[in-house]
N, C-alpha and C positions, 0 to 999 in steps of 0.2 A: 375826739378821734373820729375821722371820719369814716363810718360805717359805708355809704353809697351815694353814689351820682348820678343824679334824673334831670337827663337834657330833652330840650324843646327840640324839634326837628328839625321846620325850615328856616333858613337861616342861620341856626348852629351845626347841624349833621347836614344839612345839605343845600345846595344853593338855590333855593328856590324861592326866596323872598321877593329877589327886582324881575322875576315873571308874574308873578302874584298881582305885584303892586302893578304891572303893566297891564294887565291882561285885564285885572279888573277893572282899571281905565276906558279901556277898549272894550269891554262890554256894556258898559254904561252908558258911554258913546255910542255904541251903535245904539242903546235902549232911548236915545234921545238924552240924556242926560251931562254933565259937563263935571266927573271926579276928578279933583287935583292930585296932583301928588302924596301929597300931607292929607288927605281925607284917606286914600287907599293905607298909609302908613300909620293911620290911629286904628284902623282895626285890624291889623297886624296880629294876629295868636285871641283874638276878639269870638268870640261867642255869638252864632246868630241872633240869641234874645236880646243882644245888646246891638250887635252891629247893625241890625235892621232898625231900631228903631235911631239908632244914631246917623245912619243914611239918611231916613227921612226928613230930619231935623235940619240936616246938610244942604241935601240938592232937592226936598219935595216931598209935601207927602203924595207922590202920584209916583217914588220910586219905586218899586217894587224890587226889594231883595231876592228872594228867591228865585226870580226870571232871570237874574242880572248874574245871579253867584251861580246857577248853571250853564248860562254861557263861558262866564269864566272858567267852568269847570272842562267844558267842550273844547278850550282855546289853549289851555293850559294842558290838557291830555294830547293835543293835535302835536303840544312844543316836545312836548317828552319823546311822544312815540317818535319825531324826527330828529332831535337831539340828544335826548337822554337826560339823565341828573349826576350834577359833578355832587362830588365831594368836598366839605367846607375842609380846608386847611388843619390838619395836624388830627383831624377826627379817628383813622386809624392807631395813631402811635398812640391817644389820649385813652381810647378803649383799650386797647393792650397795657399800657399802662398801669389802667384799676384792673384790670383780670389781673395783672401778676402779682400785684399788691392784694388780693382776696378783698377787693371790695364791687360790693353790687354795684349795679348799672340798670335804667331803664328809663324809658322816653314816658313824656308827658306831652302829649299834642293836640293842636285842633280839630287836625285832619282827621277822617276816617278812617276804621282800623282796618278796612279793606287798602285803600291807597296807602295807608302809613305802613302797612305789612309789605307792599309790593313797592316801594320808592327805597324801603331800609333794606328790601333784598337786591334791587336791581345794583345798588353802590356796593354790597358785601356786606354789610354793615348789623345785619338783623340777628344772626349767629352770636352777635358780642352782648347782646342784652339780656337781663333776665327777665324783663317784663316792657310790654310795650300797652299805653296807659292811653286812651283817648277819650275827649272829651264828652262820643255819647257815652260814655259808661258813668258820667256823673252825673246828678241833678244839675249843677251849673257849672259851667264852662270858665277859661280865662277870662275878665281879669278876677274871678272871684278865687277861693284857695283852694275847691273841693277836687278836682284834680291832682296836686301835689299831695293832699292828705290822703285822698284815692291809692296813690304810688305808693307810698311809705306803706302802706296798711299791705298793699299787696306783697311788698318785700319784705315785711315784718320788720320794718325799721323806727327808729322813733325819727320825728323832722327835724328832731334838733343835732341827730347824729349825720344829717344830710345836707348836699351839696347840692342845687341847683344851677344850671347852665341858661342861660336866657340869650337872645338879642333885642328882646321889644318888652317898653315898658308895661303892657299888658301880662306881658308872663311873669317879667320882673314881682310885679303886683302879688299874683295869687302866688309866688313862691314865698315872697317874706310873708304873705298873711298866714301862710299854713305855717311858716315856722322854722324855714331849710336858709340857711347860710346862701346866699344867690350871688354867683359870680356873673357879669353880664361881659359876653362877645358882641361887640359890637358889628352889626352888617352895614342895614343901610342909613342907620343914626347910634349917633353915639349917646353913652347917659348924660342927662340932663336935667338940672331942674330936681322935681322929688327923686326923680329913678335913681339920680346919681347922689341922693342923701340916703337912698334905702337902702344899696346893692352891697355888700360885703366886698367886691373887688372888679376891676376891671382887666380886662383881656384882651389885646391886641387880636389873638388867635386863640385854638385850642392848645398849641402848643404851649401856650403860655401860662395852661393850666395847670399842665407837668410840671414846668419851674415855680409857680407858686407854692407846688405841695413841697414840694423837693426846699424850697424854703423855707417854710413852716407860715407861710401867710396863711395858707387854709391849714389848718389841724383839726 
């Protein structure tokens, strides 16, 4: 039976994945540096202690993370404050959904719990959660599991009575390690490889996480 559903944010709850992945391009760029595409997309939902030293390995040890991920962070708040943040597809009907079925809800993210509090209010979206989980609150980050075990402890859930939501194989990761059933929505890659031997189901959309349960695929 499932007790609750702990989704990832960008990406699943809201579309801000292919600004992520641009912006940190363009900050690296301007840092002198040359990130691909698929370099900005393996540290997707990724952990500073990991993504920094995986940049380095990448483009130099002369990149400097921290100079590079607050640019990004400068270019990426410049995109907001002029455009805003959409909403990923079905995310409203999916959270209605488990509120009316009495089942918990809460985010497991990278982001900061100052922006992750202020991007889930600017959509509507923050009202529907019981708990909003980020990564400095645990010793380590995706793609390790303490996160997802983080979430459960604070809803008093067991993980095996849970549901994770993912887009990126790094989330993927620390959701089967901690133990939670992980369905994966696809953004900007789809499962592949282990992700797609590890993931309990795949999702066109949220909406299609409605009909999953309404099928009995997830129980």
């Amino acid at each position: 039976m499932i007790k609750a559903v702990i989704f990832d944010m960008d990406g699943v709850l809201i579309d801000t994945e292919k600004w992520l992945n641009r912006y940190w391009r363009q900050a690296a760029k301007e840092a002198g540096f040359e990130m691909t595409k698929e370099q900005a997309l393996a540290i997707r939902s990724m952990a500073g202690k990991y993504a920094a030293p995986y940049l380095r390995q990448q483009l130099g040890e002369g990149f400097s993370y921290q100079a590079v991920r607050e640019r990004r962070k400068e270019l990426m708040n410049a995109h907001i404050e002029r455009y805003g943040i959409d909403k990923k597809t079905g995310a409203d009907e999916l959270l209605d959904y488990l509120r009316g079925h009495k089942i918990q809800t809460a985010v497991a993210t990278a982001t900061d719990p100052a922006r992750a509090e202020d991007y889930l209010t600017r959509v509507g979206l923050r009202d529907k959660f019981d708990r909003v989980i980020c990564a400095s609150m645990v010793k380590n980050g995706k793609p390790k599991p303490d996160i997802y075990r983080y979430a459960c402890e604070q809803i008093g859930q067991d993980p095996r009575d849970c549901i994770a939501v993912e887009d990126s194989p790094n989330g993927v990761r620390a959701a089967v390690d901690a133990g939670l059933r992980t369905v994966m929505v696809p953004d900007l890659t789809r499962a592949e490889g282990e992700t797609a031997d590890i993931i309990t189901a795949e999702a066109d959309t949220l909406f299609d996480v409605i009909l999953m349960m309404e099928d009995g695929i997830l129980t």
